[in-house]
N, C-alpha and C positions, 0 to 999 in steps of 0.2 A: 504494500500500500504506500500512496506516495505520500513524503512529508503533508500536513496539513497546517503548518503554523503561518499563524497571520503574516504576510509580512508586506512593505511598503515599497516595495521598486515595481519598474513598471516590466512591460512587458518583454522578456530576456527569450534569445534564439542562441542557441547552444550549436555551434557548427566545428565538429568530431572530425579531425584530419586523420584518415587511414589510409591516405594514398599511397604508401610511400614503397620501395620494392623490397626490404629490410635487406638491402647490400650488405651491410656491415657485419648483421647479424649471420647470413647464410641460410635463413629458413624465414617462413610467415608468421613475425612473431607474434600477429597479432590474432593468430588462431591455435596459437602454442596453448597447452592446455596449464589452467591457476585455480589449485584446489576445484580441481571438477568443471571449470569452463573456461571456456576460451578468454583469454588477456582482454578482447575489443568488448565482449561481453559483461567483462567487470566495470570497464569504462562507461559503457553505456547506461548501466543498473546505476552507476553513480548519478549520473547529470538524472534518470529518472526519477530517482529519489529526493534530488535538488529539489526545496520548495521554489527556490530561485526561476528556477529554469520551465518555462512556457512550452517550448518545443525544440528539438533536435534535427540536425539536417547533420545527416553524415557522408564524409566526402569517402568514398575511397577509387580502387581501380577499378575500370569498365568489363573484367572477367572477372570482380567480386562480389560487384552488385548483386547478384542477386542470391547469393550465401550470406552476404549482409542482413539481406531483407529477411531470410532465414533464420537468422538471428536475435532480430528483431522481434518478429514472431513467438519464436523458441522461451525465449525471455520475457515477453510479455513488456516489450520498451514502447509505452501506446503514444510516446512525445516523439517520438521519429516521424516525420510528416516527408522524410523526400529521404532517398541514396541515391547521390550523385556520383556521375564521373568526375577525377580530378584532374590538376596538369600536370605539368611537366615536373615544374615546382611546387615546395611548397607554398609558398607567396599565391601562385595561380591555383593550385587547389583549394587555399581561404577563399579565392576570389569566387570560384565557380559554386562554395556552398553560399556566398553572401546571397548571391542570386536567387536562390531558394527558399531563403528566410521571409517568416510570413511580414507582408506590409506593414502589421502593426508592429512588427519589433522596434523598440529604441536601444535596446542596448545587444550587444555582440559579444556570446562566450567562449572564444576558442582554445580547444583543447586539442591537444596530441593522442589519439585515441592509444596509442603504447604505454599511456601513463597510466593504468590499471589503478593505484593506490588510491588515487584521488578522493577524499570521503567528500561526502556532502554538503558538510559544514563548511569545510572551506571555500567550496564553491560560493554558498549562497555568501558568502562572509565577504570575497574580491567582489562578487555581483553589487553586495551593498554601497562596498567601497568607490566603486564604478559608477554607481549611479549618483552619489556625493560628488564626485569629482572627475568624471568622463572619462576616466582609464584607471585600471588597475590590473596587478597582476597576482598571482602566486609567490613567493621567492622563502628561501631559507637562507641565515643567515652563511657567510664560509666559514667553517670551521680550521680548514688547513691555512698553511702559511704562505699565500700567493708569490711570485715571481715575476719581473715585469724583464725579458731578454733578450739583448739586441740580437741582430743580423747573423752572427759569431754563433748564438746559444750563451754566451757569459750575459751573467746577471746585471740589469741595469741598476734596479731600483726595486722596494719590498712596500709595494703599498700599505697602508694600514689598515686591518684586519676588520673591524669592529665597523668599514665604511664597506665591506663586499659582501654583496648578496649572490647567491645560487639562482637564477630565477628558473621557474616556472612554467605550470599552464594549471587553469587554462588564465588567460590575456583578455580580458573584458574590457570593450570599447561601448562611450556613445557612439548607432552606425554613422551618422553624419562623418564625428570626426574621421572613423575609420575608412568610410571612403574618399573621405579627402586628403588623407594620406596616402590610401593605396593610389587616389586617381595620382597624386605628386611623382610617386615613386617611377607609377609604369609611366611616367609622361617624361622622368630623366631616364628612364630605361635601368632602374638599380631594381633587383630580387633579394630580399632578407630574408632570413632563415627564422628570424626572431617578430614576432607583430610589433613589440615595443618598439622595436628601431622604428619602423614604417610611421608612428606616432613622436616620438624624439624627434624625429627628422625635421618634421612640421611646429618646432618646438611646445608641445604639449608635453605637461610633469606629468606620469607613471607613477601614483599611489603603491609602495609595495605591502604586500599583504603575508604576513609569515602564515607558512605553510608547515609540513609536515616534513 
């Protein structure tokens, strides 16, 4: 059953990035099986359970879709309203779930659907933040002791610890601002990996929201 606490933000579209080929990893991680289901399916049951979150548009590949939808299904995720094809990139596969988000959305929650842990709370927790202040994200702080290293590999400089954050997902934008970032981005021809940049860039402040 889905959260049922009152809460004050408006209307939030959750769009679930699974496009991706898991190069790195060597297998689909996102069908890899965690405690009895599949990685994308934990994801999913999360933002379902978000009181936050209105409806889900999940991106992935165009020979997934419809094991997606299966998914969907299987688990009972009734906020999924579209699976989409994605691009090339990640940047372009945000763009192609934006498109799918229902008209009434104001605010934008994107998530990396590999990010399985994500609980609920902290979702709806960035969404609040977001809607206070037009972006927000996820982040934890760094624990390790960073390194900043020229050209060589020898060490420049040791930033200070207590200013670096881990960031996150998911990345909650009002969509205005978010499209007028991404229109800026695709209009100098740059692709980020990360949404906050695409918002930085346009200089809007990024709310961070500690995470898990």
């Amino acid at each position: 059953m889905s959260n049922t606490l009152a809460r004050p933000y408006t209307y939030t579209a959750a769009i679930l990035v699974a496009a991706g080929g898991s190069t790195r990893m060597g297998a689909p991680k996102l069908f890899l099986p965690l405690c009895g289901m599949p990685v994308v399916a934990h994801t999913l049951r999360a933002f379902e359970l978000a009181a936050s979150i209105d409806q889900i548009v999940l991106v992935t590949r165009e020979q997934d879709r419809e094991t997606m939808r299966a998914l969907c299904e299987k688990y009972a995720i009734a906020k999924c309203t579209a699976v989409v094809a994605g691009g090339d990139t990640r940047q372009q596969s945000v763009a192609c779930g934006v498109k799918a988000v229902s008209e009434h959305a104001a605010l934008l929650a994107i998530h990396d659907g590999a990010r399985p842990l994500i609980r609920p709370a902290v979702i709806d927790r960035v969404v609040e933040a977001a809607a206070l202040c037009g972006a927000a994200t996820a982040a934890v702080p760094v624990k390790d002791t960073i390194k900043v290293a020229d050209e060589t590999g020898c060490i420049l400089s040791t930033p200070e610890r207590s200013r670096l954050w881990n960031v996150q997902t998911p990345q909650v934008f009002e969509r205005g601002l978010y499209l007028r970032a991404l229109h800026e981005a695709e209009a100098a021809g740059l692709d980020f990996t990360d949404d906050c940049q695409l918002a930085e860039r346009i200089g809007v402040r990024v709310r961070l929201c500690e995470a898990d």
